[in-house]
N, C-alpha and C positions, 0 to 999 in steps of 0.2 A: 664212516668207513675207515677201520684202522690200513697202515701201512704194512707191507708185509718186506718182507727184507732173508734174502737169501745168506745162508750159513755153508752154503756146497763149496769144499776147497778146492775145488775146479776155476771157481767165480768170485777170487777175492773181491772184498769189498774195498771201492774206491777210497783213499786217506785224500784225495784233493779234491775239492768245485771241479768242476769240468772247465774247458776255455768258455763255454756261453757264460758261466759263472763272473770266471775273470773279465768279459766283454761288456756285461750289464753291470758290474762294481765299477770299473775305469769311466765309464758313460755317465753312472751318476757321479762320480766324484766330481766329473768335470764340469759338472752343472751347475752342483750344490753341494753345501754340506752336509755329509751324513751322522744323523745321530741312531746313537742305539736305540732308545724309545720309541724311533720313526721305523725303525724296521731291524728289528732283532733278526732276520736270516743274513739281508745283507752286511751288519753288523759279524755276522759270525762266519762269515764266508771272507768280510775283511782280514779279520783276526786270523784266519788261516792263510790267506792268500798275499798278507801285507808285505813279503818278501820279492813277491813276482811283482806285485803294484808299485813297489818304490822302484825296482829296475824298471821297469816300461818305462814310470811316468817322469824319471830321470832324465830319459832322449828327450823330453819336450821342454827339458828344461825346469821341472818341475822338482816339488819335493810333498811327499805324504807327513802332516801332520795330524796325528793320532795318541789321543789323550783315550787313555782304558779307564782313568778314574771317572773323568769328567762324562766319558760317554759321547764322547763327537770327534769327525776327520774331515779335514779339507785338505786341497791340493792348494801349494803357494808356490812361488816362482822363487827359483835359488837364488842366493844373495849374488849381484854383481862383482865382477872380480874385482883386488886390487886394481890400482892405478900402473902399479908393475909388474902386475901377471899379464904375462904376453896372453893368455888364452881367448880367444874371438866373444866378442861383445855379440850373444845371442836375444834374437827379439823376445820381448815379454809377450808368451801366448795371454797369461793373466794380469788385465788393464788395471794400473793404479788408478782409483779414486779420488781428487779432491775433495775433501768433506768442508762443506762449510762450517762458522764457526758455532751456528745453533746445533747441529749437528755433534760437532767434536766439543760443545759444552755436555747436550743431553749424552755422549758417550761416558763422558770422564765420570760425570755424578753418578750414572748407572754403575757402572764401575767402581767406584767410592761405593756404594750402597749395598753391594755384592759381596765386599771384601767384610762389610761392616755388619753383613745379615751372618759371614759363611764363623766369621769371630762368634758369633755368638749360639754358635753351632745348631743343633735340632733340624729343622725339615733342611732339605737339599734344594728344596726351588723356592727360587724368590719371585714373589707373584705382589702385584703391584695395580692400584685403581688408577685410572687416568685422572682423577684428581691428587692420587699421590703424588704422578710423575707430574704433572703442571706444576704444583706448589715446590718440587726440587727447582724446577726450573725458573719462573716466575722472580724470583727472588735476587736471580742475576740481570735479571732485563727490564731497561728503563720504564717508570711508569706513565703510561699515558693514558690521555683523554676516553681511548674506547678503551673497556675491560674484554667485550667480546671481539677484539680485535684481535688484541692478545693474547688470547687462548686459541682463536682458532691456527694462527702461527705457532705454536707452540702443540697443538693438536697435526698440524702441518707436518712438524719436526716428529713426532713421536711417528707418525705416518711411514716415515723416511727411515727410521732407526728399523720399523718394523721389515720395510722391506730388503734393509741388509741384511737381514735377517738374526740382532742383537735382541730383536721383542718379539715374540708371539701373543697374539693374541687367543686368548680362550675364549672359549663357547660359553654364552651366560648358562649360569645352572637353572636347570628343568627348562631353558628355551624361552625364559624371557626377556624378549626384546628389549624390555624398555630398562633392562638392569645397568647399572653403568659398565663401561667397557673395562676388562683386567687383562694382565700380559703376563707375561712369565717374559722372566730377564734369564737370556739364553746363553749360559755357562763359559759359551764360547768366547762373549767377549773379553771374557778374562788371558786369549791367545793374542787378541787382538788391540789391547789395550793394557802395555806393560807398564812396569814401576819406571821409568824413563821417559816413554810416552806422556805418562799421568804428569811425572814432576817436570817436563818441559811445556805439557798443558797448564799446571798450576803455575804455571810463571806466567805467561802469558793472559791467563784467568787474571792472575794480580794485577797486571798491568792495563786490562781493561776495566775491571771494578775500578782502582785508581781513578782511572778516564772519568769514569761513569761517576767515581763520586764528585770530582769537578764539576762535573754539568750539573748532577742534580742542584748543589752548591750555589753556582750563577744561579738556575731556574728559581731558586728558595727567594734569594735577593733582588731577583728581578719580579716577584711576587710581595716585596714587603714595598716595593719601591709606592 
C-alpha cells in the first residue's frame, strides 16, 4: 500500500517530527545508544530534530553526542565545572562505571584493532570470531594449569564488553547453531576510548606485563629448582 501525501496549499506539509516524534527519540536516547543501521527513521528524525534534543537534554544535565560518519548518538553527562566556577555541582542523571581491568584490557585491544582494520581501509565493519578475540586477549594473562578456565573468563569478559554494548554479536549464517560465535566491534567505542585513555591504559598495561613478567620469571626457577 503506497503513501499518499497531499499537495493542497491550504495544508502545508509538516518540515518538523511532530512532539510524539521528539518524545519517542529523547526516550530512546536515554536508554541506549542510537545507531543508524538500528533504525534509519529515528536516525532521520534525529538529524532534523538534533537542535530541540540538545536544548531539552541540556536541563538534565546532559549533552547529545552524534557522529553522522560513524552512524551512532548517545547522551553523556556534561563535563563537571572547574574548581573555580561557582556554578552548583549538579547530580549525574548518567552513572559512572568502574570497569574492571579484564574489561578495560579487552577495551583498549578492541580499540587498537579498530584503528589498525579502519588504516587499512576496505569494509567499514570489523567482525571478529571469539577465537580471534581470546587469542588478543590470552596473551596478556598469566598461564595456568586449567586452559578451559581460562577461556571461559575471558569468554566472561567478551560477555561484558558485549553488554556495554562495544560487541554485537551476529547471527550464525543460514542459522547454524553449532558455528562459532562472531561480533562486530561497534564504532562506537572509538567515542569512548580516546588516544589519552589508550596511552594512560598502555602505561598501566606496561606496568602490569612488567609484574607479570617477574612472576612468570620466579614460577620458571621455582620449576628448575
Amino acid at each position: 500500500m503506497e503513501e499518499e501525501f497531499s499537495h493542497s496549499p491550504s495544508v502545508p506539509t509538516p518540515t518538523v517530527a511532530p512532539n510524539a516524534d521528539l518524545s519517542v527519540l529523547l526516550i530512546g536516547l536515554l536508554k541506549s545508544v542510537l545507531y543508524r543501521d538500528g533504525d534509519e527513521r529515528q536516525w532521520a528524525a534525529l538529524l532534523s530534530l538534533q537542535a530541540r534534543v540538545r536544548d531539552y537534554v541540556a536541563v538534565l544535565n546532559l549533552e547529545l553526542v552524534l557522529d553522522e560518519a560513524e552512524g551512532y548518538a548517545f547522551l553523556k553527562s556534561r563535563p563537571e565545572p572547574a574548581d573555580d566556577d561557582p556554578s552548583p555541582r549538579l547530580p549525574r542523571l548518567v552513572a559512572r562505571r568502574p570497569l574492571s581491568f579484564a574489561v578495560s584490557l579487552l577495551l583498549a585491544l578492541l580499540r587498537k584493532k579498530l584503528a589498525e582494520f579502519d588504516a587499512g581501509g576496505g569494509d567499514t565493519r570489523l567482525v571478529l570470531s571469539r577465537d580471534d578475540i581470546v587469542e588478543l586477549v590470552r596473551v596478556f594473562l598469566p598461564d595456568g594449569p586449567n586452559e578451559a578456565k581460562l577461556i571461559d573468563q575471558i569468554e566472561t569478559t567478551i560477555n561484558k564488553v558485549a553488554e556495554l554494548g562495544f560487541l554485537q554479536k551476529l547471527k550464525p549464517a543460514g542459522g547454524a547453531a553449532a558455528e562459532q560465535a562472531t561480533y562486530e566491534v561497534r564504532r562506537i567505542l572509538k567515542a569512548f576510548v580516546d588516544a589519552q585513555w589508550l596511552a594512560e591504559f598502555d602505561a598501566r598495561l606496561a606496568a602490569y606485563q612488567s609484574q607479570l613478567g617477574g612472576v612468570m620469571h620466579v614460577r620458571e626457577e621455582a620449576g628448575h629448582e
